[in-house]
mmCIF file of the N, C-alpha and C atoms, coordinates in Angstrom:
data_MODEL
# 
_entry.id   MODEL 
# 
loop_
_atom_site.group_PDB 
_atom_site.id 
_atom_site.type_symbol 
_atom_site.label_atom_id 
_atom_site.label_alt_id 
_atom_site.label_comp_id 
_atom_site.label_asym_id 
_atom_site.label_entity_id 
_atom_site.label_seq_id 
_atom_site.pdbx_PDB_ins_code 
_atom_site.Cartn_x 
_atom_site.Cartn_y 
_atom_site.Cartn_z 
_atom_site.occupancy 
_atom_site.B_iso_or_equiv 
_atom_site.pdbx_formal_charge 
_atom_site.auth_seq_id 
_atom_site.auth_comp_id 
_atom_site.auth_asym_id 
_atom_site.auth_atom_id 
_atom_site.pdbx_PDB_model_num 
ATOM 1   N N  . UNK A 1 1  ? -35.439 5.676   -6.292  1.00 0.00 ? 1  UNK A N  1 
ATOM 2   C CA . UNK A 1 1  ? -34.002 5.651   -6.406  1.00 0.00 ? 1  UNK A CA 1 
ATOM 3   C C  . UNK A 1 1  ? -33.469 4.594   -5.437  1.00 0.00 ? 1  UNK A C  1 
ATOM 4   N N  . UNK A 1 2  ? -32.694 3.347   -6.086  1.00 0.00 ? 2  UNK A N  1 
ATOM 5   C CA . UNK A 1 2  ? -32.008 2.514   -5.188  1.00 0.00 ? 2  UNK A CA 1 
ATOM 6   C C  . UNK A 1 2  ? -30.540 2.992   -4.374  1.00 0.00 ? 2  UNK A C  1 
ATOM 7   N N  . UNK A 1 3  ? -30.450 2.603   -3.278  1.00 0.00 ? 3  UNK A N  1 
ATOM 8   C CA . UNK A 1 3  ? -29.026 3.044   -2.698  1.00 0.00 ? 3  UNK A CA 1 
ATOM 9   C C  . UNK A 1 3  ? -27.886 1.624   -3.392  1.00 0.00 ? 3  UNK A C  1 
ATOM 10  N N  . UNK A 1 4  ? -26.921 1.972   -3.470  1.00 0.00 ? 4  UNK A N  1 
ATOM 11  C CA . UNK A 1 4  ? -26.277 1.045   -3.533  1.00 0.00 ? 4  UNK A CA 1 
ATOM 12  C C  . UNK A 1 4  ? -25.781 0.289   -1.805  1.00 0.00 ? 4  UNK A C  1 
ATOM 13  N N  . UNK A 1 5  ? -25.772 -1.111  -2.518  1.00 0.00 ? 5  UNK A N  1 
ATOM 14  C CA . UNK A 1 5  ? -25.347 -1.976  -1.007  1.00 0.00 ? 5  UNK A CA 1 
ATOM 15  C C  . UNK A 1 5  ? -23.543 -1.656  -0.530  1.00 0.00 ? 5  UNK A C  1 
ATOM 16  N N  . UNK A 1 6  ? -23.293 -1.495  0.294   1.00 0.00 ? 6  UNK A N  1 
ATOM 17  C CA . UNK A 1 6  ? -22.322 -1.403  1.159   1.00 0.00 ? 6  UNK A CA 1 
ATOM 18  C C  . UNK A 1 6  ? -21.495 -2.247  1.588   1.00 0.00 ? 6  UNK A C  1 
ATOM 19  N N  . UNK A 1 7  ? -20.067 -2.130  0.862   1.00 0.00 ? 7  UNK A N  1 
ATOM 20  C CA . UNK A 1 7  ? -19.070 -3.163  0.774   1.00 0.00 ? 7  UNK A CA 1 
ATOM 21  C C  . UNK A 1 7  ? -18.567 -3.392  2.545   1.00 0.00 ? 7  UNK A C  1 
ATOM 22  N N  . UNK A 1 8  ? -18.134 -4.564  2.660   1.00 0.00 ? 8  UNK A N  1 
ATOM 23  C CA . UNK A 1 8  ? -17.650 -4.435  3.578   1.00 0.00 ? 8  UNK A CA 1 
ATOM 24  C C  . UNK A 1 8  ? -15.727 -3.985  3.539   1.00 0.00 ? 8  UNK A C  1 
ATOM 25  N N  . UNK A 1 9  ? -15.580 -3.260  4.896   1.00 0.00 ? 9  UNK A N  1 
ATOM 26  C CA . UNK A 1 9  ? -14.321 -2.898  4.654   1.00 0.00 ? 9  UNK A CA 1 
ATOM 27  C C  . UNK A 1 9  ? -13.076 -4.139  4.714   1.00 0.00 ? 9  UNK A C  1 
ATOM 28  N N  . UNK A 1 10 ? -12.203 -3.791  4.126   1.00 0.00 ? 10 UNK A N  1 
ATOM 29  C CA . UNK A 1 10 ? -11.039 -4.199  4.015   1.00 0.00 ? 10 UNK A CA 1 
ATOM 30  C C  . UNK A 1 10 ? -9.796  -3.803  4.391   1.00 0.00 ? 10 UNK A C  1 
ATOM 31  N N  . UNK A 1 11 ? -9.051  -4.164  5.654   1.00 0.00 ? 11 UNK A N  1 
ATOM 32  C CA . UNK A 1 11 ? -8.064  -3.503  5.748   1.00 0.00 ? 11 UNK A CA 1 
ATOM 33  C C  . UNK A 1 11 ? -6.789  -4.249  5.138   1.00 0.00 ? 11 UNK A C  1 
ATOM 34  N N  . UNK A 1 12 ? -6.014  -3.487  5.273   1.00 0.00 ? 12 UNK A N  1 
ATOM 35  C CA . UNK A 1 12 ? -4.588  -3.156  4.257   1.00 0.00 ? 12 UNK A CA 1 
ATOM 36  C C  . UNK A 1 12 ? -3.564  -4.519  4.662   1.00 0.00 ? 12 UNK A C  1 
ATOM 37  N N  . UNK A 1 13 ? -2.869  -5.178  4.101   1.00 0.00 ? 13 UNK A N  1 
ATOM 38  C CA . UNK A 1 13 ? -1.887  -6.223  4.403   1.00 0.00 ? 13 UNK A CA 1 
ATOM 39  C C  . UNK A 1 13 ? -0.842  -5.045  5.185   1.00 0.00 ? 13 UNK A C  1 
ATOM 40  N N  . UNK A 1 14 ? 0.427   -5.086  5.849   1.00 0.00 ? 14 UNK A N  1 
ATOM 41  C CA . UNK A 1 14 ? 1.511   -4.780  6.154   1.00 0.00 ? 14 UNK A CA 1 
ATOM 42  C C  . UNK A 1 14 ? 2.450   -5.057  4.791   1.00 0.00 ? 14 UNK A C  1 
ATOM 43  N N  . UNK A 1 15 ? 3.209   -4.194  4.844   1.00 0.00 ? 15 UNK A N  1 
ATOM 44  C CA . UNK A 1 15 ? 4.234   -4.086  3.806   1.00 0.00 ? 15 UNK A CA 1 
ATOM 45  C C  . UNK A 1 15 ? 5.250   -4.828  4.586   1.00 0.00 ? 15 UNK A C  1 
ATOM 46  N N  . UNK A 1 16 ? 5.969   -5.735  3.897   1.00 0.00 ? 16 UNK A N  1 
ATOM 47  C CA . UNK A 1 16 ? 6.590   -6.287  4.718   1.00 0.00 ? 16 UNK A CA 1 
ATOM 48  C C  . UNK A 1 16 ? 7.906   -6.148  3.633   1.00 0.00 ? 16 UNK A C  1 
ATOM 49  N N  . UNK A 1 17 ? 9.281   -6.190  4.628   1.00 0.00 ? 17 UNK A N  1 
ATOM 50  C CA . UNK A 1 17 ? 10.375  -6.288  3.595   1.00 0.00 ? 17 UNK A CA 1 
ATOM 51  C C  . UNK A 1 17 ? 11.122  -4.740  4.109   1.00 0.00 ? 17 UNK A C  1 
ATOM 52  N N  . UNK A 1 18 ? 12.424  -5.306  3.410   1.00 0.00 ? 18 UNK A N  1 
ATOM 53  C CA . UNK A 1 18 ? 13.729  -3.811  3.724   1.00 0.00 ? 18 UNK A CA 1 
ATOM 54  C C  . UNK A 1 18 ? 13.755  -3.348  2.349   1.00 0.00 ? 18 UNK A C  1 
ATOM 55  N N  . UNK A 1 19 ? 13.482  -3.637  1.720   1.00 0.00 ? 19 UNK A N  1 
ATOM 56  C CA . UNK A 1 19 ? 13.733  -3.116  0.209   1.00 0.00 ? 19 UNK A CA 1 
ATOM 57  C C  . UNK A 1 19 ? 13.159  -1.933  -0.216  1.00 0.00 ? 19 UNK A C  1 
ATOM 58  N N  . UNK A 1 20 ? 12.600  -1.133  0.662   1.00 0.00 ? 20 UNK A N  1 
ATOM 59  C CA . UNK A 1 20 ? 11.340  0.080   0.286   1.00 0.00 ? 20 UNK A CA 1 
ATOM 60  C C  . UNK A 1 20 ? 12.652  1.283   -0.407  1.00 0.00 ? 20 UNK A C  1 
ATOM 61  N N  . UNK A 1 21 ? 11.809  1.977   -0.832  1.00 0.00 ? 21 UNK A N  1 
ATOM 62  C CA . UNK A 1 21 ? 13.289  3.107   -1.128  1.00 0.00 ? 21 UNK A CA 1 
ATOM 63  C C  . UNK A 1 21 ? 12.764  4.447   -0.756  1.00 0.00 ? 21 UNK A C  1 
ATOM 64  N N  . UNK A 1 22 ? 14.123  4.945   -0.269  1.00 0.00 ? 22 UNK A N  1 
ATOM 65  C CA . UNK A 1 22 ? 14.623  6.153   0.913   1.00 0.00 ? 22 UNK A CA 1 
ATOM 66  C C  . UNK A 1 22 ? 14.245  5.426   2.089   1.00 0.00 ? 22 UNK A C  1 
ATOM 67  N N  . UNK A 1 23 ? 13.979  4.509   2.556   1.00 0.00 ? 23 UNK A N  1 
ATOM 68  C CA . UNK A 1 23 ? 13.675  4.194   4.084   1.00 0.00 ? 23 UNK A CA 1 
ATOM 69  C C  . UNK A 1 23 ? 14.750  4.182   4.704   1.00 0.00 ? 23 UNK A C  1 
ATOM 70  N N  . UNK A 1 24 ? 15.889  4.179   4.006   1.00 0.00 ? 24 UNK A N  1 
ATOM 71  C CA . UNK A 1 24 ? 17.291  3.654   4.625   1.00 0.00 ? 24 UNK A CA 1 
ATOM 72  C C  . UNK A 1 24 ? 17.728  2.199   5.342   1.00 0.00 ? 24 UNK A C  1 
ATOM 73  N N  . UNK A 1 25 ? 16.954  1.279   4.823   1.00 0.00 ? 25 UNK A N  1 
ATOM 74  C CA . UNK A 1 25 ? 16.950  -0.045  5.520   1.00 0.00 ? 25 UNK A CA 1 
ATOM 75  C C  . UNK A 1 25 ? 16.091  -0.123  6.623   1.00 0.00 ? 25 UNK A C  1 
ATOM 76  N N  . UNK A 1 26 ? 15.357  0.742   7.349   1.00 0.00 ? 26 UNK A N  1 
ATOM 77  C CA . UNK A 1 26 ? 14.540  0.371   8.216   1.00 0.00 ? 26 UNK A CA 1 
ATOM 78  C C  . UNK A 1 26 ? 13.186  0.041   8.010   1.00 0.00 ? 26 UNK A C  1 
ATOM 79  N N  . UNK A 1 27 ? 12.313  -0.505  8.930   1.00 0.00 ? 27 UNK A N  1 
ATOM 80  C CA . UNK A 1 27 ? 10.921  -1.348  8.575   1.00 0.00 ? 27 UNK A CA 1 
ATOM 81  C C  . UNK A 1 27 ? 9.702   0.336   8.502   1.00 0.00 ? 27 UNK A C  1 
ATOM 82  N N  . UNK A 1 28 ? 9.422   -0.199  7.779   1.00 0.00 ? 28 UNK A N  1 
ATOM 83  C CA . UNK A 1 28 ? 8.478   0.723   7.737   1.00 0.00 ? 28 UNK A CA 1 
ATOM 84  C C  . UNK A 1 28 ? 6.730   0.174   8.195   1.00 0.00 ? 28 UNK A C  1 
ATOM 85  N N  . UNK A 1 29 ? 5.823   0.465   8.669   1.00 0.00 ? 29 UNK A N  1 
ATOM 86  C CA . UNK A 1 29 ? 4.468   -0.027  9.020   1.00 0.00 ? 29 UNK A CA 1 
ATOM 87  C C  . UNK A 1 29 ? 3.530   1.230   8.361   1.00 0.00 ? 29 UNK A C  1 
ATOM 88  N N  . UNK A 1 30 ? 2.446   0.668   8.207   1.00 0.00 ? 30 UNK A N  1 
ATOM 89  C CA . UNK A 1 30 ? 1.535   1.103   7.570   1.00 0.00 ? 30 UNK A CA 1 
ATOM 90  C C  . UNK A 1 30 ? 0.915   2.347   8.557   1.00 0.00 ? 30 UNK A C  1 
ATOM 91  N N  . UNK A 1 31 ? 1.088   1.863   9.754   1.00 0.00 ? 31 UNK A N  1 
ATOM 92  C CA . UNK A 1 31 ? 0.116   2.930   10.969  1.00 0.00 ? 31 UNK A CA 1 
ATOM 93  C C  . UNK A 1 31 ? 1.347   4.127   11.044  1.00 0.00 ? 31 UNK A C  1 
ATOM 94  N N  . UNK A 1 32 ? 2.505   3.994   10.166  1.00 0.00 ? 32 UNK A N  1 
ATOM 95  C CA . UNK A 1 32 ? 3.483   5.287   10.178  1.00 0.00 ? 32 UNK A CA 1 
ATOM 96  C C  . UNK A 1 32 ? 3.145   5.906   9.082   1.00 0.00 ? 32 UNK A C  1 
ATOM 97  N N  . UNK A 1 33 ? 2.332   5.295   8.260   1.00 0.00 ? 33 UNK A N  1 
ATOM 98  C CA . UNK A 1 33 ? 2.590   6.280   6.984   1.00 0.00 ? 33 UNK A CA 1 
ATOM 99  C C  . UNK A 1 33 ? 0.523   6.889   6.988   1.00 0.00 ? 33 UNK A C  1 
ATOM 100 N N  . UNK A 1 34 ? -0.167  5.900   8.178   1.00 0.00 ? 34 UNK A N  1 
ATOM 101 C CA . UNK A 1 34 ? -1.550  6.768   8.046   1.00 0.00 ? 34 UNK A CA 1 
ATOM 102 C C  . UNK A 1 34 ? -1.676  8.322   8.374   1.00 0.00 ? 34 UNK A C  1 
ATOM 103 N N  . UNK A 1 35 ? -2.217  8.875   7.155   1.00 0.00 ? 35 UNK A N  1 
ATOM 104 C CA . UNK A 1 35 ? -2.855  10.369  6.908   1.00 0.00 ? 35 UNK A CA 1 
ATOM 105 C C  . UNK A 1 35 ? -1.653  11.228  5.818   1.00 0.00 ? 35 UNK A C  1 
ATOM 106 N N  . UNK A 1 36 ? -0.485  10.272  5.407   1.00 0.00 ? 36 UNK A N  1 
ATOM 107 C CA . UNK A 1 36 ? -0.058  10.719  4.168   1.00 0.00 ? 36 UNK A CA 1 
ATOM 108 C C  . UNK A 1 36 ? -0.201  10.462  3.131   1.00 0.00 ? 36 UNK A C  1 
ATOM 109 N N  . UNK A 1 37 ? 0.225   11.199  2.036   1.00 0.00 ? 37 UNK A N  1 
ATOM 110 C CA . UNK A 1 37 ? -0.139  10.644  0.816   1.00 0.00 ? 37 UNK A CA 1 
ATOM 111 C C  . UNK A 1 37 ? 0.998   9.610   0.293   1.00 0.00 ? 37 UNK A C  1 
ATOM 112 N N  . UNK A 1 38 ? 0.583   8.677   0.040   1.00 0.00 ? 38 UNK A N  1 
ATOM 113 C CA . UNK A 1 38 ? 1.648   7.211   -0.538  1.00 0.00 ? 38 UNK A CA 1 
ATOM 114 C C  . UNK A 1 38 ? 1.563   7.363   -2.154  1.00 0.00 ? 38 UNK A C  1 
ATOM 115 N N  . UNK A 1 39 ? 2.615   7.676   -2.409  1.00 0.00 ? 39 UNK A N  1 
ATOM 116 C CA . UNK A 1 39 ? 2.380   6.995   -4.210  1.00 0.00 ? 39 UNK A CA 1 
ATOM 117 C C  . UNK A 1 39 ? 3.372   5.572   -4.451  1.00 0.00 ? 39 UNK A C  1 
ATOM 118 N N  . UNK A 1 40 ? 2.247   4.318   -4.477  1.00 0.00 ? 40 UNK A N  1 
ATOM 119 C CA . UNK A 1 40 ? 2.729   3.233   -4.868  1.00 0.00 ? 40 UNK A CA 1 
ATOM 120 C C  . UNK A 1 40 ? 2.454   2.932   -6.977  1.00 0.00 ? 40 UNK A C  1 
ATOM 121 N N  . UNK A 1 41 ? 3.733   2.563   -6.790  1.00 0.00 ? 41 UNK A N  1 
ATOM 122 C CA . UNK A 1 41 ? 4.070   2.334   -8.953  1.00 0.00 ? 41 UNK A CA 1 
ATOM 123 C C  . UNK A 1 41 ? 4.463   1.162   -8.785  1.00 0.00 ? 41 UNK A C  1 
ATOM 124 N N  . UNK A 1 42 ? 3.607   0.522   -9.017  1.00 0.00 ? 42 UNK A N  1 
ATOM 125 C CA . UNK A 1 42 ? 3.657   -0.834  -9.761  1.00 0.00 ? 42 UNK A CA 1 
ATOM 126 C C  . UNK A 1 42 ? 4.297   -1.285  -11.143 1.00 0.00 ? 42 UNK A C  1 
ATOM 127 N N  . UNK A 1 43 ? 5.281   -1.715  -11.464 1.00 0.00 ? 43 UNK A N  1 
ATOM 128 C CA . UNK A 1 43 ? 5.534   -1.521  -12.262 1.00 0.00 ? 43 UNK A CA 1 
ATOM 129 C C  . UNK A 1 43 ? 6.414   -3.261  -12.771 1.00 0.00 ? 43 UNK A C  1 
ATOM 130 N N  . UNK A 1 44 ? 6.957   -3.747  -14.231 1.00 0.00 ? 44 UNK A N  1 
ATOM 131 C CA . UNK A 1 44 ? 7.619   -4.912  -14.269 1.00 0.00 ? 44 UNK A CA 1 
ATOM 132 C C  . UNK A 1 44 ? 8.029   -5.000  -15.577 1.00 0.00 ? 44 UNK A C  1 
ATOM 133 N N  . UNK A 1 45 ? 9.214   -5.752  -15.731 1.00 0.00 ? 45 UNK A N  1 
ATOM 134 C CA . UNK A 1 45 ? 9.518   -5.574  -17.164 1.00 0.00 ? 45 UNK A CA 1 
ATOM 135 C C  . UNK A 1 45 ? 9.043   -6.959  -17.510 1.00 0.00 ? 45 UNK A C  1 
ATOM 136 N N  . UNK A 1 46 ? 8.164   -7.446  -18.806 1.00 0.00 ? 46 UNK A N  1 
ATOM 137 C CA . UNK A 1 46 ? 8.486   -8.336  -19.228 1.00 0.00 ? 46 UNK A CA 1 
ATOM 138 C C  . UNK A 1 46 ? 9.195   -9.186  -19.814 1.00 0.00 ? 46 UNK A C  1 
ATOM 139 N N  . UNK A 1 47 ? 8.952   -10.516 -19.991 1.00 0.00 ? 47 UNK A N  1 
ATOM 140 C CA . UNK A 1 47 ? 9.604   -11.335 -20.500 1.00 0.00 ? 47 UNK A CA 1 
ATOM 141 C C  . UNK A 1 47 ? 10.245  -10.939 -22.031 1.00 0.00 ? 47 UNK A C  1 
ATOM 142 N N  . UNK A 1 48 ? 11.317  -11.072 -22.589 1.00 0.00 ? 48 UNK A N  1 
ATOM 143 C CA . UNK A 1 48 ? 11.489  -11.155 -23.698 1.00 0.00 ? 48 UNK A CA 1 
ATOM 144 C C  . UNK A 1 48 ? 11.786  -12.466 -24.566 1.00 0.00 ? 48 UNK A C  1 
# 
């Protein structure tokens, strides 16, 4: 049985920007939101 090889890690960009929603305009950082659960929705309308 082979192991699989071992990615190296990757850490996270900073969210950068006031635009988040419910933040109330303030900055938000990533080391505030470690050990919750985040639901990010990606989402876009296309072109018509």
């Amino acid at each position: 049985m082979s192991v699989a090889p071992r990615l190296p890690r990757v850490r996270a960009s900073e969210l950068l920007g006031r635009g988040w929603l419910n933040t109330g305009g303030r900055m938000i950082t990533l080391a505030e939101l470690r050990g919750k659960v985040l639901l990010l929705d990606f989402w876009t309308l296309p072109a018509v």
